[in-house]
N, C-alpha and C positions, 0 to 999 in steps of 0.2 A: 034095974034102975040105974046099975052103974054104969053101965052099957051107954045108954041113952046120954048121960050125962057126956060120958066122953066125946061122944059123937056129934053132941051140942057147939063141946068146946072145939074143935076140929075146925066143924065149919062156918064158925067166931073169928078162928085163925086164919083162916083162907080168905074167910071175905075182906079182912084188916089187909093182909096182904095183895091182895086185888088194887084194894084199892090206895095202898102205896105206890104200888105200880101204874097206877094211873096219876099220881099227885107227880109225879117225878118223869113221867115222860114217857113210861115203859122199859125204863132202867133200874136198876137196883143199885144205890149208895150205900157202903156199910164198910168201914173199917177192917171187918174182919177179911177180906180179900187182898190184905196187903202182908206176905209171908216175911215173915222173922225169922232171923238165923242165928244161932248163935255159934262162935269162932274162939278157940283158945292160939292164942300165941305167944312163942317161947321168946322172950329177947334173946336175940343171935338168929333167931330161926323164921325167917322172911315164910310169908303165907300169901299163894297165888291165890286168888277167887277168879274164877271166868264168871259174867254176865253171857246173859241172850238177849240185849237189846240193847240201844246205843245210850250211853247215862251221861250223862251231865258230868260234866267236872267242877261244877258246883257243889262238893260233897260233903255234907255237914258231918262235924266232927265233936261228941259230946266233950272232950278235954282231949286238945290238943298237946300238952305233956306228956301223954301218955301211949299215943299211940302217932305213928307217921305212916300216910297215903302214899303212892306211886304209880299216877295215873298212866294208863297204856291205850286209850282210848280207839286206838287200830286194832288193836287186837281185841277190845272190849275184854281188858283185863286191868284188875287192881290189886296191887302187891300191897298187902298187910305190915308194917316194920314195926314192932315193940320200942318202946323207949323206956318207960318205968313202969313198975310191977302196977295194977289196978285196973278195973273194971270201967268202961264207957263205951257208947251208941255209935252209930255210923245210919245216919240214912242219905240213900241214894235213890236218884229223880232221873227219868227219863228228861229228855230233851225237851216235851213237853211241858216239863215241869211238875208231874204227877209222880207221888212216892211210887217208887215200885218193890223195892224190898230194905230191909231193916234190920242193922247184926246190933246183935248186944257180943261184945269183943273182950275177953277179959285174957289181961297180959300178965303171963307168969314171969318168973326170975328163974330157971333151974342153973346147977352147977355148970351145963352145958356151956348155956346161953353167956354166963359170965366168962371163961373162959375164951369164946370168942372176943366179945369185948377188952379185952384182956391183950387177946393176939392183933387183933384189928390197933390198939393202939402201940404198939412196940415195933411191930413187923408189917402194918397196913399200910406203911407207903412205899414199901418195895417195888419195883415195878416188875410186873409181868404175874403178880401173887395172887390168889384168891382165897377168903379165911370164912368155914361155914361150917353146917350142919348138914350132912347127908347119912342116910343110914342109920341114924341116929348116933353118932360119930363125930366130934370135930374135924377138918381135916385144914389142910393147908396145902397149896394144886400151886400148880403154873410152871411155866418156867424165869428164871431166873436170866435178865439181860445182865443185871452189869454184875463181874464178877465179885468186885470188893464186896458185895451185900454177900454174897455165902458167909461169909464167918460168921455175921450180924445174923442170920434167919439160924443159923445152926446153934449158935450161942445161947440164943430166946429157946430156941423149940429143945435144947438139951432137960429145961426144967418142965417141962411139959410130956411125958413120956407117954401119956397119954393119947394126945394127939397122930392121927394122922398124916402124913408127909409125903404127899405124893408130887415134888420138886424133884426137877430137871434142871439144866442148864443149856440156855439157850442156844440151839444153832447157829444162830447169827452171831453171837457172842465168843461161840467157838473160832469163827471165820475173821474177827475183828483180831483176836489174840495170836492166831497164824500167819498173818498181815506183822504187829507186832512186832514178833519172834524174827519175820523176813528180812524186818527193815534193820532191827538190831543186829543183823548175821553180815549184812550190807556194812554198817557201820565198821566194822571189825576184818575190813577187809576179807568175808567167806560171800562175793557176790554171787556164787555158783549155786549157793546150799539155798530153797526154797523149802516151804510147810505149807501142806496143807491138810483140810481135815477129811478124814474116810472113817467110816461108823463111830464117829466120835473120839477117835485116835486122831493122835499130830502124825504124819508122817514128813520126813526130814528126808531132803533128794539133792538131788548134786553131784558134785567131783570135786575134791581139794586134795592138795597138794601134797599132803604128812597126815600120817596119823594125829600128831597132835592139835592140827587144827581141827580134825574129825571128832575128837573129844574135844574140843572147844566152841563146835557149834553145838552139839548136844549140853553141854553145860549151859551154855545162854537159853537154847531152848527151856531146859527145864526152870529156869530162873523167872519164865513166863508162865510157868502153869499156877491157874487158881486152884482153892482149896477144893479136892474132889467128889465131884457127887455122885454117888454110885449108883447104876441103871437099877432101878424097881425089878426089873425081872431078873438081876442078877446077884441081889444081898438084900438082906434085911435090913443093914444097915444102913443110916440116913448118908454120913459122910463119914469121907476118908482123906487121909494125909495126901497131897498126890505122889505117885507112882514110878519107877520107872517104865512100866506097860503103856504108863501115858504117851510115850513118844516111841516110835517105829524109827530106828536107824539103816534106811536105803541109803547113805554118802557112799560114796567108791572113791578106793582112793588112789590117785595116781601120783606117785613116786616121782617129782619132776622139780629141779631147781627152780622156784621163781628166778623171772630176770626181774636183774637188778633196776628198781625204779629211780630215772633221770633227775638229775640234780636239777633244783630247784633255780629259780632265775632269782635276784636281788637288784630292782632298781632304787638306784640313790639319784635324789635331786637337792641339788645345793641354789640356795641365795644368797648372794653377798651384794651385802646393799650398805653402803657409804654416803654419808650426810653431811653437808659442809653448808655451813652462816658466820659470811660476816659484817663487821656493823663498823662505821668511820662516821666520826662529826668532829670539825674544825671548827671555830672560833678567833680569830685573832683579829684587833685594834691595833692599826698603825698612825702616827702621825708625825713628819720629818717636812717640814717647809722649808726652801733650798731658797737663796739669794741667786738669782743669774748674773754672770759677770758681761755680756754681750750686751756693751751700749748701757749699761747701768752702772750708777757712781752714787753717793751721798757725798754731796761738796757744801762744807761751811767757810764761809768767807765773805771779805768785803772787795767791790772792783768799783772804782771810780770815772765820773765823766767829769772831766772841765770846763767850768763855766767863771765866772766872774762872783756870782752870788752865791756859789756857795756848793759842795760837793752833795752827790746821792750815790746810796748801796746799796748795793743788791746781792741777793742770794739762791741758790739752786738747792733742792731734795728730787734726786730720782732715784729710784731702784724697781728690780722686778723681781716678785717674789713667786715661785710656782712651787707647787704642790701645799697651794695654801689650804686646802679642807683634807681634815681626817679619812684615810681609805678601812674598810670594815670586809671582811671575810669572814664568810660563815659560810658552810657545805655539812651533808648530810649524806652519806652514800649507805647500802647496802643490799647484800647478794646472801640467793639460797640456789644451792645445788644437789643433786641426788640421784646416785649412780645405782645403777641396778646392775648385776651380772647372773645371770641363772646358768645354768650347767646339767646335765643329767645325761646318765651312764649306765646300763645293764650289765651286771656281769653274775657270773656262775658262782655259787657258792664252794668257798672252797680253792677258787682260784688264785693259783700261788702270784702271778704277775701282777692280778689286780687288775681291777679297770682304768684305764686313761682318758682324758678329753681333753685339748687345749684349744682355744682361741685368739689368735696373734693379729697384731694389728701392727705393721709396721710403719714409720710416722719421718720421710727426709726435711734435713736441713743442712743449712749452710755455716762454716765457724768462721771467722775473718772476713778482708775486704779485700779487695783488688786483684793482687799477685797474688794473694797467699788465702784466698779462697779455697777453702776443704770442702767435699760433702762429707756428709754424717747424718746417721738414722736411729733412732730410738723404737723400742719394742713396748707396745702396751696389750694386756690383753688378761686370758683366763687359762690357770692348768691346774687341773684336779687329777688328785692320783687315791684312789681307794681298795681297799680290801675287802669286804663283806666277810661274815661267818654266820652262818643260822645257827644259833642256841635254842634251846627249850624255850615250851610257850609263845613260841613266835617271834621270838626277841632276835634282832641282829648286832652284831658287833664288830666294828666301823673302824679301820686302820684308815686314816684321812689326813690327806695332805693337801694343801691349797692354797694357789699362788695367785694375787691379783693386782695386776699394774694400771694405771690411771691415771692420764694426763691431768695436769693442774694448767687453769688457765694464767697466763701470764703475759707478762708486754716484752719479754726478751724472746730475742728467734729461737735459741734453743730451745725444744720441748720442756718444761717442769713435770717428771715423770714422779707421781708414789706406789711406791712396792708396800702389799698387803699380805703378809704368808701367813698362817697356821698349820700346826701339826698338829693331831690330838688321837685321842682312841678312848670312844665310845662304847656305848651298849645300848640299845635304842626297840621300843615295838615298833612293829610292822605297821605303816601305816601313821605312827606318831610324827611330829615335829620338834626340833628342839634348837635352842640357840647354845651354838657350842663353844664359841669364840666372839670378842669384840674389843673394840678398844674407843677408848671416848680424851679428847685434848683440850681443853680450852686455853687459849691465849688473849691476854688484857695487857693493851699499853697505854697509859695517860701521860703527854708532854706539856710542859708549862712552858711559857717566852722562852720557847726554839725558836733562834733568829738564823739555825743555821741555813736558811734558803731563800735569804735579802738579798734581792736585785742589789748589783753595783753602781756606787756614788751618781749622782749626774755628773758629767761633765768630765769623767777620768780617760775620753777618747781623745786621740788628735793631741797629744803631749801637752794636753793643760791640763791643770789641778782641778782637783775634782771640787766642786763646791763642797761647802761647809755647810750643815744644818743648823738653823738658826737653834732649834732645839728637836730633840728628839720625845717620843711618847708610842709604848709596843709594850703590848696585853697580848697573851694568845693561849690558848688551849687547846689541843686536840688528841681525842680518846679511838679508842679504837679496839675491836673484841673478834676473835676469830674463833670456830669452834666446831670439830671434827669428830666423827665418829663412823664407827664400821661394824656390823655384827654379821655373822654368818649361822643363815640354818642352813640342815640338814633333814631329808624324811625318804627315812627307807622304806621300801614296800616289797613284798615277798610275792615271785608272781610263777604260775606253772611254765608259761609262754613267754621268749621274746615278745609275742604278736599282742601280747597282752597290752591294752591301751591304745590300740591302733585307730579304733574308734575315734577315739578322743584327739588325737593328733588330728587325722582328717577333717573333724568338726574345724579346728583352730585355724586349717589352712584352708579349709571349703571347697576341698578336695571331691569331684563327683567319679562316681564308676565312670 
């Protein structure tokens, strides 16, 4: 009986199923075909998944908090990343859009895991580092570009002893510090001594002169090594102090006086520049009306004509009067003038005679008239006499003498020549300018009724008396302001070559090859 029953219910079962498969197409729909995974991951400790089919990067995430995606869609790969300890889903869809499979993902905390987190924030942005979980291990890999950060990753990983350390130091960072080392060797006058690297050793090559610059390139070298990282197949130890094994001394030394390096050039260039203004305004009211004596008279009197009935009188008024209206003067004059003289002179430092330059200008004229006619010649011009001495820090120090003469314009034949001298002794930078001498004049005259340059009387020609002014009236004023000055610079420059600045001269005269 029981038999029969089961056998009832079988083919109950088959035929339902039958006929699902016809209601549906001849397909079977049922949830149960869509496999479930489940995945533990440790924070610190990434977890690859490989797919077999191309999925979506549409990938639903039950709490994003909790856990972080890392789609690889070429490689139909998704990296798992923990963020905070707790359980949540992930489902992922083919391209379709059809689930194809389904992780329940729960994210641990181990000691591990924190530890990386730990190291990732102290030491994670070192460049060339990598901080993780292999082997069940933390480690800490890479190599090391720039060398300051060793102190920084050894400092951190000291409290962590735990940790593994498998740092290096970068090749190319070795080759950057040898470069370095070269140029600093350069600096110091050892341009023979070159570094380079061979199995992670400096080796130091060359010829100089004395043993003691032989230990003086090795000392600069070592002054360039970073703190040392010992080769993994050669200590246990992470770092070390660096060494003297760090540097290989190949220098040879040959036993030979340097020759003496050539004295240095100093050019000086001077300006002496002279400033002259002056200023004149006259003013003066005259007024002198003169009586002429030529055919003029004032006659008072009576002359009679005769007649029977009775006499008549007569009378005369003539005179001539000139310069009957007021004469008025007024003038306004003034002048600017401005001399420039430049000069410049190379000389050797050190040199006892010093440099010279002078510029002369010689300037004929004539003293007396007739018979006793002289020539005669005046000199204007520039003469600079200097010393240089190179002091420390590039400073020079200037024995300077300088003479300069300048015609003054004037309405006499002879030249009106002014002499400008200074002596002085400076200390100057190379390159600096400075004003080391000058001298500044002003001159102010105001006259009141100067009559000393009135025309003489009318009329005092030819042995007659000069007329008489009927009255006299003279106002006058005139001022006048004159005002001089000279200052002189100086700017030394320190140079390897006479030829030095040659450039620059040619530009000014437009000099071609």
């Amino acid at each position: 009986m029981f038999v029969r029953f089961f056998f009832v219910l079988i083919l109950l079962s088959s035929v339902n199923f039958l006929y699902a498969q016809e209601e549906s197409g001849g397909e079977s729909v049922t949830t149960s075909n869509i496999p479930t995974k489940e995945l533990e991951v440790a924070m610190g400790i990434d977890v690859i998944e490989k797919m077999d089919f191309d999925y979506s990067t549409k990938i639903t995430i039950g709490n994003e908090n909790l856990l972080k995606l890392v789609l690889i869609p070429t490689k139909k790969e998704i990296i798992f990343k923990g963020l905070k300890p707790g359980r949540t889903s992930v489902t992922i869809r083919d391209n379709l859009g059809d689930v194809r499979v389904q992780y329940t993902v729960v994210i641990t905390a181990s000691g591990k895991s924190n530890i990386v987190s730990e190291l990732r924030e102290l030491i994670g942005d070192v460049e060339g580092l990598e901080i993780g979980i292999r082997g069940g291990k933390v480690f800490v890999g890479g190599e090391i570009v720039v060398p300051d950060d060793i102190g920084r990753v050894s400092q951190v990983l000291a409290s962590y002893p735990e940790v593994l350390a498998l740092i290096e130091l970068s090749p190319q960072t070795q080759r950057v510090i040898a470069r370095k080392m070269t140029d600093e060797l350069a600096k110091n006058n050892l341009k023979d001594v070159t570094v380079r690297v061979v199995n992670k050793v400096y080796w130091l090559e060359g010829v100089v002169g004395s043993g003691d610059k032989k230990k003086l390139a090795v000392t600069i070298a070592k002054a360039y090594l970073p703190p040392k990282i010992v080769n993994l197949s050669a200590s246990s130890a992470r770092y070390a102090t660096p060494q003297t094994d760090d540097i290989i001394d190949f220098i040879a030394v040959n036993e030979k006086k340097d020759p003496q390096p050539a004295p240095k050039m100093v050019k000086i260039t001077t300006q002496f520049v002279e400033l002259s203004k002056s200023y004149n305004k006259v003013f003066a009211f005259k007024w002198a009306p003169l009586m002429g004596e030529d055919n003029s008279q004032i006659t008072f009197g009576q002359t009679s004509s005769g007649n029977l009935t009775g006499r008549q009188s007569e009378g005369t008024l003539s005179a001539t009067i000139s310069n009957l209206f007021p004469k008025l003067n007024a003038a306004k004059s003034a002048g600017y003038a401005r001399t420039i003289q430049s000069g410049m002179v190379i000389v050797r430092d050190g040199f006892e005679q010093g440099g010279q330059i002078s510029k002369k200008t010689t300037i004929p004229y004539a003293i007396g008239t007739g018979d006793f006619t002289k020539a005669s010649s005046a000199e204007i011009g520039l003469n600079l006499d200097v010393k240089p001495k190179i002091l420390e820090q590039e400073k020079i120090e200037l024995g300077l003498v300088l003479n300069v003469s300048i015609q003054v314009p004037s309405g006499s034949a002879a030249p009106v020549i002014t002499n400008n001298s200074l002596n002085s002794n400076v200390i100057l930078k190379s390159n600096e300018s400075a004003a080391i001498g000058g001298i500044v004049q002003n001159t102010s005259v105001t006259d009141y009724d100067n009559t000393g340059n009135d025309p003489a009387p009318i009329g005092s020609a030819g042995g007659q008396a000069p007329a008489t002014p009927l009255f006299r009236l003279y106002r006058s004023k005139s001022y006048s302001t004159n005002k001089s000055q000279y200052v002189v610079f100086v700017t030394p420059e320190i140079i390897e070559s006479a030829a030095a600045g040659t450039n620059e001269i040619r530009k000014k005269f437009r000099r071609r090859e």
